[in-house]
N, C-alpha and C positions, 0 to 999 in steps of 0.2 A: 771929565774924561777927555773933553777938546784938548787940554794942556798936556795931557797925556800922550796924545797923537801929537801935538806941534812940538814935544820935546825929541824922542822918534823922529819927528821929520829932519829938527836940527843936528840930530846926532848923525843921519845919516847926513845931509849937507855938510857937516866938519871934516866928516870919513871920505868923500869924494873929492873935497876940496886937499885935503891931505894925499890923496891917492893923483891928482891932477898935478897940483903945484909940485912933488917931490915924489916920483912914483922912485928913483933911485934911494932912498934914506928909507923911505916905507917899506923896501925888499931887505935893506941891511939891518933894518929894525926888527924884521920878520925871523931872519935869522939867528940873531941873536937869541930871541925869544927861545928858539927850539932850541937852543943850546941850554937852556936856563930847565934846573931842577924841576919838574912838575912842583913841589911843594913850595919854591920860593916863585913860583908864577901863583901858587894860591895865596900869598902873603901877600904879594903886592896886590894881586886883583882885591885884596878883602880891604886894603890901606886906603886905595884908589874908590872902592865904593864907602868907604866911611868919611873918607875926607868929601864925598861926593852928596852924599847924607846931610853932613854936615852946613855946608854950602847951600843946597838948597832949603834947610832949614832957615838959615838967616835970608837966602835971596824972598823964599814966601812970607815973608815979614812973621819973625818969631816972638 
């Protein structure tokens, strides 16, 4: 459960450090987004968690 919580902590450190270093590219990204079909935002979000799956499968030693 701890790695649980310190994965959580990293992903929010990624997200502040993205919102810090480039808050102008993180608002154009933003937008983009809502321009983008609801169903091809579900396509990616499901690519982005499987390739994400994926990855941590090998990083926990498979």
């Amino acid at each position: 459960m701890s790695d649980l919580w310190a994965a959580l902590c990293l992903v929010l450190v990624l997200e502040g450090l993205l919102l810090f270093a480039a808050p102008d590219m993180w608002k154009r990204a933003a937008v983009q987004l809502l321009s983008l079909p609801t169903g091809m935002l579900r396509r990616v979000g499901a690519g982005v968690l499987v390739v994400g799956l994926i990855a941590l499968y090998f990083v926990r030693g498979a």
